[in-house]
MIDOTOR-943634 format. One record per residue: residue in one letter; x, y, z of N, C-alpha, C, O in turn. Coordinates in steps of 0.2 Angstrom, whole numbers, padded with zeros to 4 digits, always signed. Layout:
AXYZXYZXYZXYZ;...
END
This chain:
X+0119-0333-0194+0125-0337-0195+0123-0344-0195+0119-0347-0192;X+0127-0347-0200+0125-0356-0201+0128-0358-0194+0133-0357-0192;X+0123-0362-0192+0128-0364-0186+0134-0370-0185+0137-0371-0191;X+0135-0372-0181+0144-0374-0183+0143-0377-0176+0142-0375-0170;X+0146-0385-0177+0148-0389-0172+0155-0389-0170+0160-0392-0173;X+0157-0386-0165+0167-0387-0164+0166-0393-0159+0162-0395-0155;X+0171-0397-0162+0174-0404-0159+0182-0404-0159+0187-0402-0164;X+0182-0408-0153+0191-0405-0147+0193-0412-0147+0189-0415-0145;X+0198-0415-0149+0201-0422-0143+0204-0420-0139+0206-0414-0139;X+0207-0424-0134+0207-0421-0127+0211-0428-0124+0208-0433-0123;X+0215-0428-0122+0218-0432-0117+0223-0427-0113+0227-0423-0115;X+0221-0427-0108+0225-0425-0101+0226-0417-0101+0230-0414-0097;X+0222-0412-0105+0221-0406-0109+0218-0400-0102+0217-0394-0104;X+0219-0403-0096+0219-0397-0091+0219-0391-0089+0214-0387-0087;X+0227-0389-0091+0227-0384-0096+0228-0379-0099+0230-0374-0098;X+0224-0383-0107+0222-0382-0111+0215-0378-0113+0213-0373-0116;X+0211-0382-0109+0205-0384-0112+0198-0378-0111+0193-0379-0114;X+0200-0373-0108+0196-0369-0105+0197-0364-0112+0192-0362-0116;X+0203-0363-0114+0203-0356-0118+0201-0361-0124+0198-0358-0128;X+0202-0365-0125+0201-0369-0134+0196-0368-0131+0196-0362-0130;X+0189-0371-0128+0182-0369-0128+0181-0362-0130+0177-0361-0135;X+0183-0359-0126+0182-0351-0127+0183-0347-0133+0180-0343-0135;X+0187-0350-0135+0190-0348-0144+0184-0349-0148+0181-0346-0153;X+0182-0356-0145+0177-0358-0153+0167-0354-0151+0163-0352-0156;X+0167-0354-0143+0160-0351-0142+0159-0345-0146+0154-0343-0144;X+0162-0340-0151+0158-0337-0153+0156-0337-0161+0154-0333-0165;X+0157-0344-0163+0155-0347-0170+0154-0352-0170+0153-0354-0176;X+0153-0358-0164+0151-0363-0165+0145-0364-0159+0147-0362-0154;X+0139-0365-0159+0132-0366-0152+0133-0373-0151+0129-0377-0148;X+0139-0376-0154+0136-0382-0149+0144-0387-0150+0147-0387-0156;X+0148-0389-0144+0154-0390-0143+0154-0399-0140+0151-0401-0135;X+0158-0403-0145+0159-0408-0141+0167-0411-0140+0172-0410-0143;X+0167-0412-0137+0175-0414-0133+0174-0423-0132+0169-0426-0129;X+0179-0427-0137+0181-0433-0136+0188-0434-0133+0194-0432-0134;X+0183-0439-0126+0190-0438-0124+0193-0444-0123+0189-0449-0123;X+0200-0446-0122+0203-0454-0122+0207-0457-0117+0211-0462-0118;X+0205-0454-0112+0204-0458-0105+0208-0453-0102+0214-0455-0099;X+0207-0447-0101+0210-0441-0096+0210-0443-0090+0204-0445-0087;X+0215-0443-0086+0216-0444-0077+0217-0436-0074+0217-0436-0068;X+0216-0432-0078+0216-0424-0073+0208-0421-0075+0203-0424-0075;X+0208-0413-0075+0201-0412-0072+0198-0411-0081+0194-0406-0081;X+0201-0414-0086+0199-0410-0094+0192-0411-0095+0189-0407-0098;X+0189-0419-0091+0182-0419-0093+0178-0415-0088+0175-0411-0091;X+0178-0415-0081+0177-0409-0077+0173-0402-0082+0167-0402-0083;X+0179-0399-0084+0182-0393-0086+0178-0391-0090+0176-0385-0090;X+0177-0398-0094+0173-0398-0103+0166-0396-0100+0164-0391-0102;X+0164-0400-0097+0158-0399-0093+0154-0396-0092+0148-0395-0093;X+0162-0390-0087+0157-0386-0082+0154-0379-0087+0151-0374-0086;X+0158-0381-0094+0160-0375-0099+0153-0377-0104+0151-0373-0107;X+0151-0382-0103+0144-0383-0107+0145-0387-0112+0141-0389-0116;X+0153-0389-0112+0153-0394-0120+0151-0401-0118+0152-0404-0113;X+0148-0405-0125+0148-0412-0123+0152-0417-0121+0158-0416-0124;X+0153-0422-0118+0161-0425-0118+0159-0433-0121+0156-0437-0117;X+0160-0435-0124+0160-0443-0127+0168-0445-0122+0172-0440-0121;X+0169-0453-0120+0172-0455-0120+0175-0459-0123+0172-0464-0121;X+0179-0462-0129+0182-0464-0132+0189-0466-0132+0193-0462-0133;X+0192-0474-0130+0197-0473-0131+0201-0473-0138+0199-0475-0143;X+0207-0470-0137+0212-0467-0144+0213-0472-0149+0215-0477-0148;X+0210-0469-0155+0209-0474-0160+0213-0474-0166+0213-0479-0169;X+0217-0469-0168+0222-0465-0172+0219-0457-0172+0214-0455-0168;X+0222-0454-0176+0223-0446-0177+0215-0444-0180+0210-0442-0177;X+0214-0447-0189+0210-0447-0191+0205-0451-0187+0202-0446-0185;X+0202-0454-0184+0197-0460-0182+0197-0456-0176+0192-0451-0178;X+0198-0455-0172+0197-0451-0168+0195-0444-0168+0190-0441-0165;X+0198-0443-0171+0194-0434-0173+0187-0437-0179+0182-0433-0179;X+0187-0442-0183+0180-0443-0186+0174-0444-0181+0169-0443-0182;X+0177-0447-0175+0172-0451-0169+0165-0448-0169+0159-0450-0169;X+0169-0440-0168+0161-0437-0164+0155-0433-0171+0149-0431-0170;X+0159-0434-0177+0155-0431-0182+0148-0434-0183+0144-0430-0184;X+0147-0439-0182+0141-0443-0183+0135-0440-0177+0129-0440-0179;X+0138-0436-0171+0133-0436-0165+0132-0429-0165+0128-0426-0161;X+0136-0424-0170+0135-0418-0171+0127-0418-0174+0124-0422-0177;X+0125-0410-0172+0120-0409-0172+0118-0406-0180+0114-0407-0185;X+0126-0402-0180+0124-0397-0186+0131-0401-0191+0136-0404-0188;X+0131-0401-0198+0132-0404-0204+0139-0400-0203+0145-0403-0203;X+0138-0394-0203+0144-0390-0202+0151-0389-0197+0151-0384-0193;X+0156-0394-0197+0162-0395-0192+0167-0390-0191+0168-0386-0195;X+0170-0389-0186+0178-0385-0185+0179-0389-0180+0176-0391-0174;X+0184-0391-0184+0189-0396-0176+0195-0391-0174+0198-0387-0178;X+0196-0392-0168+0202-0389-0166+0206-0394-0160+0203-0396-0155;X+0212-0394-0160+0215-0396-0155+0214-0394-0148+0211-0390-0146;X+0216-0399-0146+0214-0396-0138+0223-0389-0134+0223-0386-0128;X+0226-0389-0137+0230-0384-0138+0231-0378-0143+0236-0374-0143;X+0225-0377-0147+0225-0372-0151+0218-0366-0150+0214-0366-0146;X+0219-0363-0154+0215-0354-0152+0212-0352-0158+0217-0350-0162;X+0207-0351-0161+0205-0346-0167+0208-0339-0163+0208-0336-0157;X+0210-0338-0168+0212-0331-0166+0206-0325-0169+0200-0327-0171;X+0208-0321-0167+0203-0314-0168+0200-0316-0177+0194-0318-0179;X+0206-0314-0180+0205-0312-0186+0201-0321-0191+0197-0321-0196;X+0203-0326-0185+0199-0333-0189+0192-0331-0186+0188-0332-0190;X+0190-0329-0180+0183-0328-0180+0179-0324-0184+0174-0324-0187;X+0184-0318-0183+0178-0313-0189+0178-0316-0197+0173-0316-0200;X+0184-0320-0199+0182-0325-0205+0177-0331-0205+0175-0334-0210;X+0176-0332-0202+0171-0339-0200+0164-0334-0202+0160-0335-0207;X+0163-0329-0195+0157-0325-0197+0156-0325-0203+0153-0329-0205;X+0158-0320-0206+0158-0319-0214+0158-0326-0217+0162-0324-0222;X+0157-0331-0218+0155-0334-0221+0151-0335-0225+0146-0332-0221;X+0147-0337-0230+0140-0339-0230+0139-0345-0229+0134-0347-0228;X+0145-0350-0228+0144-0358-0228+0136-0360-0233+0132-0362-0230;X+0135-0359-0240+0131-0361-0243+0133-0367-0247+0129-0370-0250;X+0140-0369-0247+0141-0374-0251+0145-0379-0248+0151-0378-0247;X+0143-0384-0248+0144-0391-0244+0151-0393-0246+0155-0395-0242;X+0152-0391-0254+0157-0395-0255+0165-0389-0253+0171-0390-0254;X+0164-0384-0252+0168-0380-0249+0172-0383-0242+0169-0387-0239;X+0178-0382-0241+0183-0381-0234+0184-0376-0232+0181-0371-0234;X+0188-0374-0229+0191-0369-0225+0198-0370-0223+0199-0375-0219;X+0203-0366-0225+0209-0368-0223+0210-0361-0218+0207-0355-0218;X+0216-0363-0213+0220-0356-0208+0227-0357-0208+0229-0362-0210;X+0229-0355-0206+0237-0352-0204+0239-0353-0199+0236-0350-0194;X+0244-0358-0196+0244-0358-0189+0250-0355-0188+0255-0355-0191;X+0248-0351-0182+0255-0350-0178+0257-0352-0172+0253-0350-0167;X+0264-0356-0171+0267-0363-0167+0271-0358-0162+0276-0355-0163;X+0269-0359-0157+0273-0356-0151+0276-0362-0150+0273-0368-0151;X+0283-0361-0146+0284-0364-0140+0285-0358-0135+0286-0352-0136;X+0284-0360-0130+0281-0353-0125+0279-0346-0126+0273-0345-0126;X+0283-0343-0127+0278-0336-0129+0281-0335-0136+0279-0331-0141;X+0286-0338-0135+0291-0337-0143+0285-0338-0150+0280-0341-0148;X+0284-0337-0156+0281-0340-0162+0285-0340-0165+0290-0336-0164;X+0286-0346-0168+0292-0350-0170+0290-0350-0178+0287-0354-0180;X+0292-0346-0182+0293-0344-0189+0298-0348-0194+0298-0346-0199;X+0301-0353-0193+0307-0354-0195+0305-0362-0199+0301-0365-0196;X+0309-0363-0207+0310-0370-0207+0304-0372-0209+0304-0378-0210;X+0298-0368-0210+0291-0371-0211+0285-0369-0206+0279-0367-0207;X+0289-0370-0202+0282-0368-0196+0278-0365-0195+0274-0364-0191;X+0279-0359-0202+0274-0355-0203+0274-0355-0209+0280-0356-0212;X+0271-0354-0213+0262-0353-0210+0257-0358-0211+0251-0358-0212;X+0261-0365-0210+0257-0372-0205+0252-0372-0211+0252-0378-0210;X+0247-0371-0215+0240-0371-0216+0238-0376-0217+0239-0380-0222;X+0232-0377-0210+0229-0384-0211+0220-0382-0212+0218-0376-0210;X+0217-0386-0215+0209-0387-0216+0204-0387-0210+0200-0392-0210;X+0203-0384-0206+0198-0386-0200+0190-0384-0201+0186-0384-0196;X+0188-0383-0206+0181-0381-0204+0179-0385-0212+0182-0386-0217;X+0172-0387-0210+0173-0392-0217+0164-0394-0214+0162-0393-0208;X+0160-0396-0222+0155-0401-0220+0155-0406-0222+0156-0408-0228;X+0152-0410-0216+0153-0418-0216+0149-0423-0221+0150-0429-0221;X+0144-0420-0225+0140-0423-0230+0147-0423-0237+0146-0428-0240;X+0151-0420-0238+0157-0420-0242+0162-0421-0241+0166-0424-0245;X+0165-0419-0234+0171-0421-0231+0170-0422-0226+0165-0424-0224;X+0178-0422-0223+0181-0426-0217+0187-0428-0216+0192-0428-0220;X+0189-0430-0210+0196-0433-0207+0198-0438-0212+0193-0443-0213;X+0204-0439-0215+0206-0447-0219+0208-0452-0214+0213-0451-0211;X+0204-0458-0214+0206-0462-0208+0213-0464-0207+0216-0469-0206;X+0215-0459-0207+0226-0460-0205+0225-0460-0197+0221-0457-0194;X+0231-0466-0194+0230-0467-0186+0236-0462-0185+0240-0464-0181;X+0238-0456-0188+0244-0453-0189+0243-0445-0193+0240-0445-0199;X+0245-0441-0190+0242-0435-0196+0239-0434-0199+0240-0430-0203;X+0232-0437-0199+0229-0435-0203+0227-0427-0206+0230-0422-0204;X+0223-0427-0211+0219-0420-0213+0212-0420-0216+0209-0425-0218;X+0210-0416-0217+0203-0416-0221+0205-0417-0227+0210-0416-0230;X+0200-0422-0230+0198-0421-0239+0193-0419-0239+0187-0420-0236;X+0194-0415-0244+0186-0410-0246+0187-0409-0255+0193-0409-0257;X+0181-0408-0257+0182-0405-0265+0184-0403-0265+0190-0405-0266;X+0184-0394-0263+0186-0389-0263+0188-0388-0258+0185-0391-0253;X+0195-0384-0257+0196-0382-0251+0198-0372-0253+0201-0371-0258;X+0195-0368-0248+0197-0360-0250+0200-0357-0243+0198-0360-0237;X+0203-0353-0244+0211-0351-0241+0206-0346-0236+0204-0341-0240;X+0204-0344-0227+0203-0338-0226+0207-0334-0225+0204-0329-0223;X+0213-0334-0226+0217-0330-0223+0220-0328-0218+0225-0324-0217;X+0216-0332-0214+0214-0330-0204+0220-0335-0202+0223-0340-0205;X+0219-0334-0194+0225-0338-0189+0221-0344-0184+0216-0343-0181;X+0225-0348-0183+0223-0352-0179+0231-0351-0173+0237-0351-0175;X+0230-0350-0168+0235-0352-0164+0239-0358-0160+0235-0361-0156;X+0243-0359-0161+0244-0367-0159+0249-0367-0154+0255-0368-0155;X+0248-0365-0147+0252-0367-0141+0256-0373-0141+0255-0377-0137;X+0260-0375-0145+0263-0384-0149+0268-0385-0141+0268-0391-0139;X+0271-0383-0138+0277-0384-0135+0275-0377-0128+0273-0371-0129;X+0276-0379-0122+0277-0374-0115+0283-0372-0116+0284-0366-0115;X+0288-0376-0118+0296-0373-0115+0299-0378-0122+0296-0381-0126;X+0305-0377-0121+0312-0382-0126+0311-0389-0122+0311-0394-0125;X+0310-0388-0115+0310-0396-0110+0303-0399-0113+0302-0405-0115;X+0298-0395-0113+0289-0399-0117+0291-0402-0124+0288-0407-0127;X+0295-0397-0127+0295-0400-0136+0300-0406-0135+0300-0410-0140;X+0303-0407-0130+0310-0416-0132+0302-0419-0127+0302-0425-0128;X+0297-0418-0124+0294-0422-0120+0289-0425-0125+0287-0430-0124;X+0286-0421-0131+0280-0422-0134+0285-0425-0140+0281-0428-0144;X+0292-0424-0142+0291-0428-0147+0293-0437-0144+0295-0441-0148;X+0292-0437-0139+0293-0443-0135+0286-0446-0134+0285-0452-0134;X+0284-0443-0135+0273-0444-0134+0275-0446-0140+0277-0451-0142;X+0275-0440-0145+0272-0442-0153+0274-0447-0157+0271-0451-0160;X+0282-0448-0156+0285-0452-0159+0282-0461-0157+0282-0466-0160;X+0280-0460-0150+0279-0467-0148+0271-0467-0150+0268-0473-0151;X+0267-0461-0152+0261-0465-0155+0262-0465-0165+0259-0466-0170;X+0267-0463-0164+0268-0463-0174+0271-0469-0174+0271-0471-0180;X+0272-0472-0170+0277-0479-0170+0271-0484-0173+0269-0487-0178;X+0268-0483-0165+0261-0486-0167+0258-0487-0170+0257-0492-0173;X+0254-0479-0173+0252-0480-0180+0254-0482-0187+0251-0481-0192;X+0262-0484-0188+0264-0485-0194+0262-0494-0192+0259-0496-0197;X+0264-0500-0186+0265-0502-0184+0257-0506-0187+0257-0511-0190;X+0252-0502-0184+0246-0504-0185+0243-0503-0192+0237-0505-0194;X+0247-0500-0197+0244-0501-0203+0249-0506-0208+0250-0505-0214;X+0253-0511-0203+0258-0516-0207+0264-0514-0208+0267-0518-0211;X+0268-0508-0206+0276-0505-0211+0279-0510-0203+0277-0511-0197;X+0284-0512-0207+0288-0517-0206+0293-0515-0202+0295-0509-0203;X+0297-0518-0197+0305-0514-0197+0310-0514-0201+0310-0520-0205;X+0316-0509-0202+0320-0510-0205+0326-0505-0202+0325-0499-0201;X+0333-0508-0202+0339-0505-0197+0340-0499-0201+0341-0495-0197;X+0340-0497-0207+0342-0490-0209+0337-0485-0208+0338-0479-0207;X+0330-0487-0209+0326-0483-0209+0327-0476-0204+0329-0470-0206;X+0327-0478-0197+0328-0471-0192+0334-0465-0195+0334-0459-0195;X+0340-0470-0196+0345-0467-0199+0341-0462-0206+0340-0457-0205;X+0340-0465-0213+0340-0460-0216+0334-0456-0218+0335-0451-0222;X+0328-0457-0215+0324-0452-0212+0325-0445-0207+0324-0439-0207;X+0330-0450-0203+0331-0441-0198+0337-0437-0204+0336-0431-0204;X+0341-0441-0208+0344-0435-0211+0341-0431-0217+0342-0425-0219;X+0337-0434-0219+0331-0434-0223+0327-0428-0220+0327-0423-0223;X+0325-0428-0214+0321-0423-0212+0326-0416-0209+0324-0410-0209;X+0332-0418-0208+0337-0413-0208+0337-0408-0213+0335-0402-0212;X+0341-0412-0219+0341-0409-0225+0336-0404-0228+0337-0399-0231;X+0329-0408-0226+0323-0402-0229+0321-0397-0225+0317-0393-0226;X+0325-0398-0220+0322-0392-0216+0329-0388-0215+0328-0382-0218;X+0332-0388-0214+0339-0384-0217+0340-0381-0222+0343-0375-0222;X+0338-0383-0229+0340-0383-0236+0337-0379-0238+0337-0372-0238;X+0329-0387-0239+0323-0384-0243+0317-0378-0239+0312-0376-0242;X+0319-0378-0233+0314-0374-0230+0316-0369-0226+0312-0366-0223;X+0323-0366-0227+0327-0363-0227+0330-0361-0220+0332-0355-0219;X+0331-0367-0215+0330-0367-0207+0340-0364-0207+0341-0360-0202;X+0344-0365-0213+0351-0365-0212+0353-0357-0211+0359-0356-0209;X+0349-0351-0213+0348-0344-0212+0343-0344-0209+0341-0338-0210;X+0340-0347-0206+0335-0342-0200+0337-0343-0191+0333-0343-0186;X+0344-0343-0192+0345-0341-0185+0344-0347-0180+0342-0352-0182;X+0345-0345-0173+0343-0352-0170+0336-0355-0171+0336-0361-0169;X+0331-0353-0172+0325-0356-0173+0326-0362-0177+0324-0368-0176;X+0330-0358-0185+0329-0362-0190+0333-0369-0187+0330-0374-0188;X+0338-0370-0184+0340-0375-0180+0338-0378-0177+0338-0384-0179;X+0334-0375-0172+0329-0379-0166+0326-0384-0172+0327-0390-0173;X+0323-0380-0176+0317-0384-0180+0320-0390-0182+0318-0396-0181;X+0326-0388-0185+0328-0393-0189+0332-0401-0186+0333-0407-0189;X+0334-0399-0180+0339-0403-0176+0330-0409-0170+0329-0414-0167;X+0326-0403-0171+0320-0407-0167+0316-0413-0171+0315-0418-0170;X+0316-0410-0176+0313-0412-0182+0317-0419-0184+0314-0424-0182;X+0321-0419-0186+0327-0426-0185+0325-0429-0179+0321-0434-0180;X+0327-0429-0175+0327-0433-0168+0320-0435-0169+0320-0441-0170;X+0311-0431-0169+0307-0434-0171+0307-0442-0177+0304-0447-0177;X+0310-0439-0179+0308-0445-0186+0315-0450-0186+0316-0455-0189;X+0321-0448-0180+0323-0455-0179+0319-0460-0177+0318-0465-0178;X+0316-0455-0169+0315-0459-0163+0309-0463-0167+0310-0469-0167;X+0304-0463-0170+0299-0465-0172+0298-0471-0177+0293-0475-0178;X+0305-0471-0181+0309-0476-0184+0309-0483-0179+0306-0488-0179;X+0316-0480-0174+0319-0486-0170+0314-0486-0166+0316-0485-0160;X+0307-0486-0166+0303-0485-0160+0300-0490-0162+0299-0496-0159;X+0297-0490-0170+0295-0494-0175+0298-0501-0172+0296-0506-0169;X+0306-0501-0175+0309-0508-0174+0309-0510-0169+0309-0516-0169;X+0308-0505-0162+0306-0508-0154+0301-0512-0154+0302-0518-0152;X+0294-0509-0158+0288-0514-0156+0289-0520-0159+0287-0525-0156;X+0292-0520-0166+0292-0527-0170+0297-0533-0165+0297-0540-0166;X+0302-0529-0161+0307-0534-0155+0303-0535-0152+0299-0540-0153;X+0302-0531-0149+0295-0534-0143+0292-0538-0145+0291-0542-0141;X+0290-0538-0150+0284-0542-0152+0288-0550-0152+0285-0555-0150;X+0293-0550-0156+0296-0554-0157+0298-0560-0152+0298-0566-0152;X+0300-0555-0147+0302-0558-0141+0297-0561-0136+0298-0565-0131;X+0290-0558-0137+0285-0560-0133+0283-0568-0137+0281-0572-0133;X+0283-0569-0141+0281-0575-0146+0285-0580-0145+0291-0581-0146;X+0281-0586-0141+0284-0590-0139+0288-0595-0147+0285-0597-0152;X+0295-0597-0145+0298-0600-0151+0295-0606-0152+0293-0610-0147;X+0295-0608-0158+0295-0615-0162+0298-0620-0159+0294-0625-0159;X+0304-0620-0155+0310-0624-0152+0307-0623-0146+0311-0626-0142;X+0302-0620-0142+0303-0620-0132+0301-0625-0131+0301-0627-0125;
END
């Protein structure tokens, strides 16, 4: 089998971080974990598991998950979150591979728990993101936000990634509280401006497509959750925006002091 580097990011991923190791050792021989200033036992953890650990602090979405590619040994990448799982069926596809062509990707299918539930509703499934890719042709897009792979090609395995996304309903209002304040940040740090309507018509905006166009208004309470979560993300990260530009504002000594 071609060998394959798995690389993890990792803040505070405790956990997490034992089973995402274990998911990747039976297709990747060589594991590195970037981590961005964990205060619990993740670097430990990664350690005692055999993977590498770089410390880096948090650079964006892309640039960070780019960081460890250059120290990888093999050309050949799968990243995975520090909360996600190849599943059975992504392993036995990976095997099967022949990886003889560089300018190829790999897409999966995620499936989004909040606790034991899989959350099917509004989009969340079947999620398909890019994770396995070679670095002489692709890579992460330097987005400090979302990023994803650009690759020539990219081809579909069919297989699962599982994505532990939320512990409970009380984890998913706590994490879009996290995400919303580093999405602030990174719109923030690539110049977008504030502005008073924004939060307002982006949350109905995201309402709307997940209700309507993604079919959240028939799929029972899930498609709700999804949709009513989903809002609230894309307000908060709106008026989150316009906080940093006050702040900023306010810290800037005036013309007149």
């Amino acid at each position: 089998m071609t060998p394959i580097t798995g690389i993890i990011i990792t803040l505070d991923e405790a956990q997490n971080i034992t089973d995402c190791i274990a998911s990747l050792r039976p297709v990747c021989d060589e594991i590195i974990v970037v981590d961005s200033g964990s205060r619990d036992d993740t670097v430990a953890i990664a350690e005692s598991l055999g993977a590498s650990v770089i410390h880096q602090p948090y650079l964006g979405d892309g640039p960070q998950k780019a960081f460890a590619v250059p120290r990888a040994r093999h050309d050949w990448i799968l990243a995975l979150d520090a909360d996600e799982r190849l599943d059975d069926d992504a392993v036995a596809a990976i095997r099967s591979l022949p990886l003889d062509d560089p300018s190829k990707a790999y897409r999966f299918n995620r499936r989004n728990f909040a606790g034991h539930h899989w959350i099917k509703a509004a989009g969340f499934y079947p999620d398909p993101v890019t994770r396995l890719y070679n670095r002489t042709t692709s890579g992460y897009l330097p987005k400090k936000a979302h990023s994803s792979v650009q690759a020539p090609a990219v081809v579909d395995t069919h297989s699962h990634i599982r994505h532990f996304t939320y512990r409970d309903l009380s984890h998913w209002i706590t994490r879009i509280d996290q995400l919303s304040s580093r999405d602030a940040w990174a719109m923030k740090e690539r110049g977008k401006g504030p502005s008073r309507w924004r939060p307002t018509l982006h949350a109905a905006s995201a309402m709307l497509r997940k209700l309507i166009l993604k079919g959240g208004l028939f799929q029972g309470a899930d498609g709700m959750t999804v949709a009513i979560t989903t809002a609230f993300h894309a307000y908060m990260k709106y008026a989150k925006l316009n906080e940093l530009h006050e702040n900023e504002r306010a810290a800037t000594p005036s013309d007149h002091a």
